[in-house]
C-alpha positions in Angstrom: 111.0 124.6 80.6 108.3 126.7 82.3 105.4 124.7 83.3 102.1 125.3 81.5 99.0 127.6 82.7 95.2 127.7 82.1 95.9 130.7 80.0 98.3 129.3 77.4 97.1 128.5 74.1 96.5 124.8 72.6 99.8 125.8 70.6 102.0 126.8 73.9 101.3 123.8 75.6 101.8 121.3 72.4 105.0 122.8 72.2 105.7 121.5 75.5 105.0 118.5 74.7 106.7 118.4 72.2 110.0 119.0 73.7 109.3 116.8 76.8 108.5 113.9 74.0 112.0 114.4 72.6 113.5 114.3 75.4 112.2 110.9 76.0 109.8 112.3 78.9 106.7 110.0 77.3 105.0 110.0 81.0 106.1 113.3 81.6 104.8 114.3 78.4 101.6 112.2 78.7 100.4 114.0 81.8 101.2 117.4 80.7 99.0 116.8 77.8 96.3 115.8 79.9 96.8 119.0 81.8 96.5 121.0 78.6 93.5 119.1 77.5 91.4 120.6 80.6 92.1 123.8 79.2 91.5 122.9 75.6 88.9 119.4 75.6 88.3 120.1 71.8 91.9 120.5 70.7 92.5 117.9 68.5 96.3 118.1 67.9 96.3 117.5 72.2 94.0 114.8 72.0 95.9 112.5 69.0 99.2 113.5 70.9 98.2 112.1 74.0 96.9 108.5 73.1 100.2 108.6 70.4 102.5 109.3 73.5 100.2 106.3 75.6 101.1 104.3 72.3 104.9 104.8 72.5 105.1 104.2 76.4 103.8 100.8 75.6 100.4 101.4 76.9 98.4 100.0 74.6 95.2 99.1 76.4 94.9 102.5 78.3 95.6 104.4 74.5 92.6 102.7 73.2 90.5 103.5 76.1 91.6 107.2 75.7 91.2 106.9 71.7 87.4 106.6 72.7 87.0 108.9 75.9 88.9 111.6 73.5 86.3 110.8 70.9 88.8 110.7 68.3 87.0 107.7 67.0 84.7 110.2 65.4 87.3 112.3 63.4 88.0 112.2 60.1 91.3 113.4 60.1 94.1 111.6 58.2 96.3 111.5 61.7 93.8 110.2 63.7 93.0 107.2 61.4 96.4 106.6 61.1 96.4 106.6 65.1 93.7 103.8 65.2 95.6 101.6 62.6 99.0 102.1 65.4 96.5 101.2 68.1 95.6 97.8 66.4 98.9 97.1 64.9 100.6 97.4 68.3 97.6 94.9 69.6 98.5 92.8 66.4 102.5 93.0 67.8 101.0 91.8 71.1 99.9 88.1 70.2 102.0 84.9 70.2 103.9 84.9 66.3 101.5 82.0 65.8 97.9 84.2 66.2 99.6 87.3 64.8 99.0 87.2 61.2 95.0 87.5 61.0 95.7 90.6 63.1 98.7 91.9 61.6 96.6 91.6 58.0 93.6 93.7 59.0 96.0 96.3 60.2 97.9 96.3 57.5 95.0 96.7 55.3 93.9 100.0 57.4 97.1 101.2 56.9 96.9 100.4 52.6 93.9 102.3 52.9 95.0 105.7 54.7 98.7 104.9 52.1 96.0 105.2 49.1 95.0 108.8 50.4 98.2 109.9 51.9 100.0 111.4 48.8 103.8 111.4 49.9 103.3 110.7 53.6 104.9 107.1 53.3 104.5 106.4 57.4 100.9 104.2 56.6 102.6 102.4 53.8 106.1 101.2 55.9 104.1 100.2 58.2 101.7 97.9 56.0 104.6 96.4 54.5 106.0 95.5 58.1 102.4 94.3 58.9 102.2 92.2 55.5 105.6 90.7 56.5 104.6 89.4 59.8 101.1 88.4 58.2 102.9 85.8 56.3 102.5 87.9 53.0 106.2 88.2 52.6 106.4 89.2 48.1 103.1 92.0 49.0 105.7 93.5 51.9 109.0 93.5 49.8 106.9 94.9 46.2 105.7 97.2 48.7 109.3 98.1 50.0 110.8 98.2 46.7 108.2 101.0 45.9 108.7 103.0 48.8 112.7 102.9 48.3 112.2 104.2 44.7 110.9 107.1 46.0 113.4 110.7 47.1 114.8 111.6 50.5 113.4 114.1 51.6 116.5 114.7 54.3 114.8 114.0 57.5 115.4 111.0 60.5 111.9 109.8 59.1 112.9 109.5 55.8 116.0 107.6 56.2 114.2 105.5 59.3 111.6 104.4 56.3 114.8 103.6 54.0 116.2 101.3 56.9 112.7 99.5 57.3 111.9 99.3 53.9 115.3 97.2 53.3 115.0 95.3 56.4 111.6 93.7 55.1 113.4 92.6 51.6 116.2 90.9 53.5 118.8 93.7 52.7 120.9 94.0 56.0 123.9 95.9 55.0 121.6 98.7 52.9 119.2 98.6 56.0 122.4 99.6 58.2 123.7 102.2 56.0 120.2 103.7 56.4 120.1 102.9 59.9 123.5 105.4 60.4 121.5 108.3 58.3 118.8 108.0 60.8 121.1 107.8 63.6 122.7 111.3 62.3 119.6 112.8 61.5 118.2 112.2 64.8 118.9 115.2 66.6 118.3 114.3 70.0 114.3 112.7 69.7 114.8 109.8 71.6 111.2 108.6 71.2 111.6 108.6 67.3 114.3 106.6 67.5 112.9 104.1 70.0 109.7 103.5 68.3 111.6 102.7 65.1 113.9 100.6 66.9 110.9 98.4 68.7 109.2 98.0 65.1 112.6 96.9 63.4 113.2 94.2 65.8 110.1 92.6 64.7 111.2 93.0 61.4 114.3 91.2 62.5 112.8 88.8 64.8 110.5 88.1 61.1 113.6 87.0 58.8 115.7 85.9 61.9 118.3 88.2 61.8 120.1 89.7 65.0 118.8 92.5 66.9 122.7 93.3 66.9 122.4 94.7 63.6 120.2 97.8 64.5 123.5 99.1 66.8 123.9 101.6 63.5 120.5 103.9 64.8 122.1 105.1 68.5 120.4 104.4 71.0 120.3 106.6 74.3 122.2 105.0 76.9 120.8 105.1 80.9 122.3 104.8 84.3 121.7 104.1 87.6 124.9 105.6 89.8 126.1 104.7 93.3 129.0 104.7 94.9 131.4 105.4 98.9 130.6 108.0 100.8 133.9 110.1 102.4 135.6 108.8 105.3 134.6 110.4 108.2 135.7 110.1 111.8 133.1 107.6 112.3 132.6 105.9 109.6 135.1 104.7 106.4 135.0 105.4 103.1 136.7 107.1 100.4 140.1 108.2 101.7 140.2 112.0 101.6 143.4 111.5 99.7 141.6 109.5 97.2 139.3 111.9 96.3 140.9 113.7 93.0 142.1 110.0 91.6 138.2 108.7 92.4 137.0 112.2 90.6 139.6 111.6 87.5 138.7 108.0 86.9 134.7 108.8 86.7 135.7 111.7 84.2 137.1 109.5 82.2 134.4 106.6 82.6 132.3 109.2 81.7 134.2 110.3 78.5 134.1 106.7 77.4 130.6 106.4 77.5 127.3 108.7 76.3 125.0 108.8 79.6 122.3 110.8 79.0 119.6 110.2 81.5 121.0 109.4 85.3 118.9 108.1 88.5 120.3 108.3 92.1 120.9 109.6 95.2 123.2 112.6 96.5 125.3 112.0 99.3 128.8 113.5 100.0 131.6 111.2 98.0 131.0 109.1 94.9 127.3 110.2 94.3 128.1 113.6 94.4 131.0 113.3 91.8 128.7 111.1 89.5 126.6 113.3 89.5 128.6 116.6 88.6 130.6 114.4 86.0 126.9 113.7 84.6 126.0 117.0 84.1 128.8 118.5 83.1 128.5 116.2 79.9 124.8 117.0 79.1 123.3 114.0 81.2 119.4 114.8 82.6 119.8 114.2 86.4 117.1 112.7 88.2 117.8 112.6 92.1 116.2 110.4 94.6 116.5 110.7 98.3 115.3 109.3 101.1 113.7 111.6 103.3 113.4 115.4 103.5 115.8 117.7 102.2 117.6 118.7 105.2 117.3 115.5 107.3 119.3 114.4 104.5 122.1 116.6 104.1 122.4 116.0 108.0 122.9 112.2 107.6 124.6 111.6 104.5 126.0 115.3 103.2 127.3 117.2 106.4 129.8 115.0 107.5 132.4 115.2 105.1 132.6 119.3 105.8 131.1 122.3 104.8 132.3 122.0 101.2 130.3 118.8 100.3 127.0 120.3 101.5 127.7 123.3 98.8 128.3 120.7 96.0 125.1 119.2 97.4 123.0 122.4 96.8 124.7 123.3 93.7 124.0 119.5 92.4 120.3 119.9 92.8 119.4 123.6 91.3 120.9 121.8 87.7 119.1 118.1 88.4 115.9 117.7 86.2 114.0 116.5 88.8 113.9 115.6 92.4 111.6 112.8 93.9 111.5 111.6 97.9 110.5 108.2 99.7 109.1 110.1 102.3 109.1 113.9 102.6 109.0 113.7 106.6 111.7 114.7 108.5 113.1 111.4 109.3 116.3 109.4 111.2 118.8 107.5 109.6 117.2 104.5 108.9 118.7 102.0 106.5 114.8 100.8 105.1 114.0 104.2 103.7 118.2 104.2 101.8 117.6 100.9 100.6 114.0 102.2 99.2 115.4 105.1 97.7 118.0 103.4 96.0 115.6 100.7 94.7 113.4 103.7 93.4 116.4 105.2 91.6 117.2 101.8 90.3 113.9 100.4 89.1 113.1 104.0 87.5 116.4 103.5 85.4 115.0 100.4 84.3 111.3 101.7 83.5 113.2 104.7 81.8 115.4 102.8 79.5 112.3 100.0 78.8 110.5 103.2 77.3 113.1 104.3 75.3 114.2 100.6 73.9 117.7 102.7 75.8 120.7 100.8 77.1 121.0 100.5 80.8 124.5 100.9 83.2 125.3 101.0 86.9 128.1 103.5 87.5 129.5 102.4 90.9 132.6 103.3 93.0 132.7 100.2 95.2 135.7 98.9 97.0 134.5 95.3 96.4 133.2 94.4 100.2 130.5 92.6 100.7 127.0 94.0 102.1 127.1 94.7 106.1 123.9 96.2 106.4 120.3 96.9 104.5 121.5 99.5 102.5 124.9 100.6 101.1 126.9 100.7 97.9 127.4 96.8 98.2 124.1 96.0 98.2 123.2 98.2 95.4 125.5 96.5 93.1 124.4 93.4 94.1 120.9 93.9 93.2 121.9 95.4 89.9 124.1 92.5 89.0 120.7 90.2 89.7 119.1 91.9 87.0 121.5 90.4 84.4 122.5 94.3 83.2 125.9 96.2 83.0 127.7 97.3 85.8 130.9 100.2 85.4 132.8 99.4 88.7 135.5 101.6 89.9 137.5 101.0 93.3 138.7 103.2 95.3 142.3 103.3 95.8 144.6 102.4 99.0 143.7 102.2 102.5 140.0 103.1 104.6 141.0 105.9 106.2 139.7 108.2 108.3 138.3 112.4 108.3 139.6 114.1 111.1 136.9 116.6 111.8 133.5 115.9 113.6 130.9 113.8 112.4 127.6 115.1 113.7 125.8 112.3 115.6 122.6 110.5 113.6 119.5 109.2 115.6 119.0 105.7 115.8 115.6 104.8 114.4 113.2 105.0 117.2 111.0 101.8 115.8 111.5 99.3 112.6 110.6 100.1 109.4 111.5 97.7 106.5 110.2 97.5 102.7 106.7 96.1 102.4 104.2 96.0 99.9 100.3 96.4 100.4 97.6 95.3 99.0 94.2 96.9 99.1 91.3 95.7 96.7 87.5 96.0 98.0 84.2 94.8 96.1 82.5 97.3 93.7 78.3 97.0 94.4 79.0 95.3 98.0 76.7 98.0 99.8 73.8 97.6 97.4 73.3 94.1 98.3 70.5 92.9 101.2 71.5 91.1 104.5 70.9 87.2 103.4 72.9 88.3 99.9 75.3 89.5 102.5 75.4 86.5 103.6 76.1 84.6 100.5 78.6 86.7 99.5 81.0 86.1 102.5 81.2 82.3 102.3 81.4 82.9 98.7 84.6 85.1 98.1 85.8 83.7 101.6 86.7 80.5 100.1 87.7 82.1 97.0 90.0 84.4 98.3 91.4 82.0 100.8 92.3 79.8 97.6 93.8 83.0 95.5 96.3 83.5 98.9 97.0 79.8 99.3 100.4 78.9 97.9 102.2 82.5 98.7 104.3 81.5 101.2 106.3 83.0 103.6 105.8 86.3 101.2 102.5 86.3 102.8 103.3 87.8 105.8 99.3 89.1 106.4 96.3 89.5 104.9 93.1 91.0 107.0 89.6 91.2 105.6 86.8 93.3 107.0 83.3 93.2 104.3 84.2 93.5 101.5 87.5 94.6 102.2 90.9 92.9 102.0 94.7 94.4 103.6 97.6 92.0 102.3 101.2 92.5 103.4 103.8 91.1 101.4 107.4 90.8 101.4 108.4 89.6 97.8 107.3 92.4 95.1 106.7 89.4 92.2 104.3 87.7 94.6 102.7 91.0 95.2 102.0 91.0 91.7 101.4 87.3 91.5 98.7 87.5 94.3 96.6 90.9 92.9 96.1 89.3 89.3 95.1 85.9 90.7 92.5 87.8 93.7 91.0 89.9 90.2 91.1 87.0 88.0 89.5 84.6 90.4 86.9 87.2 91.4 85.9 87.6 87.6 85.3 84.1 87.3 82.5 83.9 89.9 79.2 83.7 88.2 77.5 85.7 90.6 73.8 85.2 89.3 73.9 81.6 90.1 74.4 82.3 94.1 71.7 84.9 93.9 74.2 88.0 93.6 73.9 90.9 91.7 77.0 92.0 89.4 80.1 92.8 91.5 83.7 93.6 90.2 87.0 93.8 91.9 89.4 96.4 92.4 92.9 95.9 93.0 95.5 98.6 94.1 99.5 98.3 95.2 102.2 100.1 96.5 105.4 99.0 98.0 107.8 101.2 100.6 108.8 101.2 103.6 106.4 101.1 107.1 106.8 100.5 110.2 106.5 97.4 111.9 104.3 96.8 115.3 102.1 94.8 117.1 98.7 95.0 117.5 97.5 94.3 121.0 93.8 94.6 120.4 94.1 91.5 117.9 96.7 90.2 119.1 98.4 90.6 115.6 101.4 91.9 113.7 100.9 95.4 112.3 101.9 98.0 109.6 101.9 101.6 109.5 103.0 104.7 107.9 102.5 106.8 105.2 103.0 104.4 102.8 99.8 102.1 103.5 97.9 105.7 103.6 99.1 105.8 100.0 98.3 102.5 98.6 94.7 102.5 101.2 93.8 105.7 98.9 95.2 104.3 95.5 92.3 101.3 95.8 89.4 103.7 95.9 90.1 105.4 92.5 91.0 101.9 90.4 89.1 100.9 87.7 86.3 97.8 88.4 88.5 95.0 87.2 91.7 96.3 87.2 95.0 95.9 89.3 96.6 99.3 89.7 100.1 99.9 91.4 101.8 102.9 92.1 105.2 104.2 90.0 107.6 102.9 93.4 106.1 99.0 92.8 106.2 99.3 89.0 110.0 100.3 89.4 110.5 98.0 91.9 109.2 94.9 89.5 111.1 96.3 86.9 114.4 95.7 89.1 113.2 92.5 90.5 113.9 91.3 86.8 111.1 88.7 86.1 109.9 89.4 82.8 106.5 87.8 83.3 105.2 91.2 84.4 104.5 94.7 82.5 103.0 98.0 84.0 101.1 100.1 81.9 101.5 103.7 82.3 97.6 105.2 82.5 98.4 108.9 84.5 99.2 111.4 87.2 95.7 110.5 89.0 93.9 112.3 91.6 94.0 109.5 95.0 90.7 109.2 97.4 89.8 111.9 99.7 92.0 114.6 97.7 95.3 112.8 99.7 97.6 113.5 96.5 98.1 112.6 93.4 100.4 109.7 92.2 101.4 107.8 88.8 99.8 105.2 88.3 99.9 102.0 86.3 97.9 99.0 85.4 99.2 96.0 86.2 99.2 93.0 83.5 100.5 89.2 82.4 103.1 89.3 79.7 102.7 87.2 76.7 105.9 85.0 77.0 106.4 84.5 72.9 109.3 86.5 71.7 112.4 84.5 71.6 114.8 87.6 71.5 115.3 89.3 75.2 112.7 91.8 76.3 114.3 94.3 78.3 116.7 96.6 76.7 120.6 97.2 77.6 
């Protein structure tokens, strides 16, 4: 798909987005919508799509702030109202089951009202019987259901997705899963479709406390994370060159078993490289991630296996969807920026299938060792299997052996680097402020700041302030998280008036990769550099007053840790300080812990 231009209509880039929606690309999606929206502001079919896709993502705070900056609060249309009743029915979904049903009623009762003007669009009316359901108002939701199944088919997924629900809220399960199969066939490839339906029936289910099981009949897309031996080289083992065609046939016919059709990781000669082709040959969207640049790669991890590999390599990444880098510097073969690309590949899995309510899988050749370094097929599988999901493992047959031809010699890393991630956050209104309020304000947020850090542990491994200013290192990606929403939440309890300060807010920004470790002999302290505290230094600046932004690397990476207490909110492809780049970004937020059904999908 070509990528849009200023000169293509409002209908050309819709189209786009369309198809990039169907596919399941909601961020992808989201930020070409924004792109086509500076080129058409007024459009209003660009402006309801891109809250809507917001909406699906699961970012429901960011959709309502867009509902208003879009001004679609002030059009009439039937979609757009139908748009705000979504908006406060997925706020109503939100609460505790216990403070739903005020909620859940007034959006119902939008929805009644759009249903009375909507002629045969039945999508308000499902919808308010679902709400009436969870509102308490069970005989309103099923008289409301029984009306809605007396009317036709019209043929589409729609249609039959309206059937399913309709006989879901009456209690029918075995009419709601022939429905659910006449979605499934109708579906046609629109993966968001059939997620958002899936995430509304499970409240339905959750509602009359039946299984989740039962809504296996509307496929789902399935996701994977792949990983596996390099070749055996003179230097190194690995897949034994021998072993190469039965290694090939077995991932054909994992593959044939199974319907992958969105895949995340890296590239290197051996098992990733034969994922990968397997992938693609059977319709999978490949999404690489490597390490470092192009070429420095293909040095490291492609070339030594011969000639033929590095031509797989090349031919591998002209058919991948997309291509993403920890670092794009030319860079030695340093195990920190492996294991970061590998979490990247492994967390964006995650985020991926969250989205798309999808099934998760690791696809691994592994021949069952245990980890011997910071990075490496063992330790990949054993942080998948700590997230509680599937793993496909297939081992290797025979012997290590050995590749007769010549490895080319890697570097040794010249200094340290190892996974960290950094905290910025600085005081919005600290330079307005006179020298005695200056005053005030540092034995003020000194003490509580010290209290928001006290309890982090030995994940704490710095924190540096300068003004109003504040650098935290931190090993653990949870207590990253853990420690930005208690420094905003403690700043935004301060009255402020009462020590003689004018109104200040907090801004909160992280990232997580890898940087180099040093000493500082000036302070007399540890030290962290790279290019990666660059990136979350000019993430800070461009946050929201009150808000805890992190980049798409720590979102992925607190996806993978697996703690559920924890959900980033897509909100955009945003322009950085200082015009250093532009990154994804996502606001960072508490879960409600209330459902008793598991969250996370697969």
């Amino acid at each position: 798909m070509s990528a849009g231009t200023a000169t293509d209509s409002a209908e050309a880039w819709l189209a786009q987005v369309l198809a990039l929606e169907r596919r399941g690309e909601l961020l992808l999606a989201y930020d070409t919508a924004c792109r086509a929206l500076q080129a058409h502001p007024d459009d209003l079919s660009l402006r309801h799509r891109a809250v809507l896709l917001l909406a699906r993502a699961g970012s429901t705070e960011q959709a309502q702030r867009r509902f208003h900056e879009l001004r679609l609060d002030r059009e009439p249309a039937e979609e757009v109202a139908a748009l705000g009743a979504r908006l406060e029915k997925d706020l109503a979904l939100a609460l505790p089951p216990h403070e739903r049903a005020p909620a859940a009623l007034r959006a119902a009762e939008r929805y009644l009202a759009i249903g009375r003007k909507a002629g045969d669009d039945t999508y308000p009316l499902i919808n308010a019987a679902t709400l009436l359901l969870l509102a308490g108002e069970a005989d309103r939701a099923a008289d409301l259901s029984r009306d809605l199944l007396r009317r036709p088919d019209r043929g589409d997924y729609w249609s039959a997705a309206t059937a399913a629900e309709a006989w879901l809220v009456v209690g029918d399960t075995d009419q709601a899963g022939t429905a659910l199969a006449a979605a499934s066939g109708r579906a046609d490839g629109d993966w968001a479709a059939v997620a958002s339906t899936r995430r509304q029936l499970e409240f339905v289910c959750d509602a009359h406390g039946f299984p989740r099981s039962i809504l296996g009949r509307l496929s789902a897309p399935t996701v994977a994370h792949f990983c596996g031996h390099r070749m055996a080289t003179e230097s190194t083992p690995g897949i034994a060159i021998d072993a190469e065609t039965l290694v090939a046939r077995r991932i054909a016919e994992e593959l044939d078993r199974r319907s992958v059709h969105f895949a995340y990781g890296s590239l290197a000669n051996g098992a990733d490289l034969m994922w990968a082709e397997g992938l693609l040959d059977r319709g999978a969207e490949l999404h690489v991630v490597l390490p470092f640049d192009r070429q420095s790669f293909v040095v490291a991890s492609v070339a030594p296996a011969g000639a033929g590999w590095v031509e797989r390599f090349h031919a591998v990444l002209q058919r991948a969807t997309s291509i993403s880098f920890v670092t794009e510097d030319t860079a030695d073969h340093d195990d920190a920026l492996f294991a970061a690309a590998a979490d990247q590949a492994m967390g964006t899995a995650l985020l991926r299938a969250r989205f798309l309510s999808a099934g998760v899988v690791q696809l691994a050749v592994w021949d069952g060792n245990a980890a011997g370094g910071a990075a490496g097929t063992a330790r990949d599988v054993e942080r998948w299997r700590g997230t509680g999901r599937d793993s496909v493992l297939i081992t290797p047959p025979g012997e290590t052996n050995r590749w007769s031809g010549q490895a080319p010699l890697v570097a040794p890393p010249s200094r340290h680097r190892a996974i960290r991630c950094l905290l910025f956050a600085d005081v919005a209104g600290y330079t307005r402020m006179t020298d005695n309020q200056l005053m005030a304000f540092q034995e003020l947020t000194g003490t509580v700041w010290a209290t928001a850090l006290a309890g982090l542990g030995e994940e704490m491994l710095s924190a540096n302030t300068w003004g109003d200013a504040l650098f935290v290192v931190l090993s653990d990606v949870v207590t990253a998280a853990r420690c930005a929403v208690a420094l905003r939440d403690s700043f935004r309890a301060i009255d402020f008036s009462s020590h003689g300060l004018p109104p200040l807010g907090l801004r909160v920004a992280v990232h997580v990769g890898p940087v180099f470790e040093g000493y500082d002999p000036v302070t007399g302290r540890p030290s962290w550099t790279g290019i990666h505290v660059n990136r979350a230094a000019r993430l800070e600046p461009v946050t929201p007053v009150g808000e805890v932004y992190v980049t798409e690397a720590f979102a992925a990476a607190l996806e993978l840790a697996g703690d559920g207490s924890w959900r980033c909110e897509y909100v955009g492809h945003l322009p950085t300080a200082k015009g250093y780049e532009a990154l994804r970004m996502h606001r960072l937020h508490r879960v409600v812990r209330h459902r008793t059904s598991p969250a996370r999908p697969g």
